[in-house]
C-alpha positions as CSV (number, residue, x, y, z in Angstrom):
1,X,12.7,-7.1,3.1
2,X,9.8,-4.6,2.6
3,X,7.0,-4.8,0.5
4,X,5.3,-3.0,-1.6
5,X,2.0,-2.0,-2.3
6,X,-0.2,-0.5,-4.9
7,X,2.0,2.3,-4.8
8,X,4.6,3.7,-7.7
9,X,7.5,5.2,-5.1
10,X,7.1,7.5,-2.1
11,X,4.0,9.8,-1.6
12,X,6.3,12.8,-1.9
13,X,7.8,11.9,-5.3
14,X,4.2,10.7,-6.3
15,X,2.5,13.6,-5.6
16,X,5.1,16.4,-7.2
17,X,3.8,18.1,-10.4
18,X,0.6,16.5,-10.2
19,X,-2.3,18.9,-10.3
20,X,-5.1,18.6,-7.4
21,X,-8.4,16.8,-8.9
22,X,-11.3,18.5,-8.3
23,X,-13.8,16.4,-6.4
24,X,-16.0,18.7,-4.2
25,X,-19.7,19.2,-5.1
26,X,-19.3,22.7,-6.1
27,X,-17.6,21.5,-9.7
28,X,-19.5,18.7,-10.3
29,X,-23.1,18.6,-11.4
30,X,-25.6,17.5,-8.4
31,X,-26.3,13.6,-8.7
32,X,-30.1,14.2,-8.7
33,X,-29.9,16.4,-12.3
34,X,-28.4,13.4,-14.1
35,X,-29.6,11.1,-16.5
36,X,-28.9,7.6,-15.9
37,X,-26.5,7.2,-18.4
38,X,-24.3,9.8,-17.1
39,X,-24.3,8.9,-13.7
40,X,-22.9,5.7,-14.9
41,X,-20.4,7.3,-16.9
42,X,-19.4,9.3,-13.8
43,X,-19.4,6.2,-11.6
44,X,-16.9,4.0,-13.9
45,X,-14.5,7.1,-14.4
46,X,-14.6,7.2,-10.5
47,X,-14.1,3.7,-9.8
48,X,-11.3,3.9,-12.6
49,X,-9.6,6.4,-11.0
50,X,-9.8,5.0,-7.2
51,X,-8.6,1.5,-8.6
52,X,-5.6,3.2,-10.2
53,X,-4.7,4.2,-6.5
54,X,-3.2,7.6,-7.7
55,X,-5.5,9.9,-5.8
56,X,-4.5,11.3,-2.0
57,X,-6.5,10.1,0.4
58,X,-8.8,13.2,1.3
59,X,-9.5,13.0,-2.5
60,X,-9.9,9.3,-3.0
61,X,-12.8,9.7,-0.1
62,X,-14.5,12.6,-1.7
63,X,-14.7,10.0,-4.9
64,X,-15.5,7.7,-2.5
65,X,-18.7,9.3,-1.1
66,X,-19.7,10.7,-4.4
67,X,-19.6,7.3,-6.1
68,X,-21.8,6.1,-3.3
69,X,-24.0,9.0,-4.4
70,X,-24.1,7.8,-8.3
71,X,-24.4,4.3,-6.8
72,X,-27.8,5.0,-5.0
73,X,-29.3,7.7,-7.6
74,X,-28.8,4.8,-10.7
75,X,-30.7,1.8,-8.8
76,X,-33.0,4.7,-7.7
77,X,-33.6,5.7,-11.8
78,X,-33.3,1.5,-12.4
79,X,-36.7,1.2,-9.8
80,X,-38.1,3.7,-11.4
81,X,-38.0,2.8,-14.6
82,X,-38.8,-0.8,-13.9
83,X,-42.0,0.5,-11.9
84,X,-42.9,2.2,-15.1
85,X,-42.4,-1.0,-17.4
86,X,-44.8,-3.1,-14.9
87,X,-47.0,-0.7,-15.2
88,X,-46.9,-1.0,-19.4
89,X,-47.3,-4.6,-19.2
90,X,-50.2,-4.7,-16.6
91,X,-52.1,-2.2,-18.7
92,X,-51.3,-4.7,-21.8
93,X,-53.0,-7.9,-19.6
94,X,-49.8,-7.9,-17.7
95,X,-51.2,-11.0,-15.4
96,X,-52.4,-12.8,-18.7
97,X,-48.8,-12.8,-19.9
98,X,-47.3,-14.2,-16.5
99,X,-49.5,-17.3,-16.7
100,X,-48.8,-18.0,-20.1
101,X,-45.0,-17.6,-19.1
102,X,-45.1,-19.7,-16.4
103,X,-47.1,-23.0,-18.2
């Protein structure tokens, strides 16, 4: 008996009529450029599409390492912006605020 896995019939039946994705840095927008918001977007759409298991493999690793990419670049913009909000509150008696918290 064979099993099967995540995939709908035989790679050559799968793959006829489908049209190539393009995943190569040249057609997408560099990670750095983007906002935080649509490096997320990107992200889910990638994991989405990866999870689906419909993408050849040389694809599904481009996605791969550009997801990775996304990945770093939001908990990069996430630091950042938390950074900024300790900042705020220690220039609003930031320590004053963490005592009072913490009684």
């Amino acid at each position: 008996m064979v099993r099967q896995t995540g995939f709908r019939g035989a790679p050559e039946n799968r793959c006829q009529g489908v049209r190539p994705i393009s995943v190569s840095g040249k057609s997408s927008p560099p990670v750095e450029g983007l906002s935080f918001e649509a490096a997320l977007k990107e992200l889910e759409t990638i994991v989405s599409k990866l999870e689906q298991g419909a993408v050849d493999l040389e694809d599904s690793i481009a996605l791969y390492e550009r997801g990775q990419a996304l990945k770093t670049h939001c908990e990069a913009k996430l630091k950042a912006a938390e950074g900024r909000l300790e900042k705020i509150v220690m220039g609003a008696g930031g320590p004053a605020l963490g005592a009072v918290e913490t009684a």
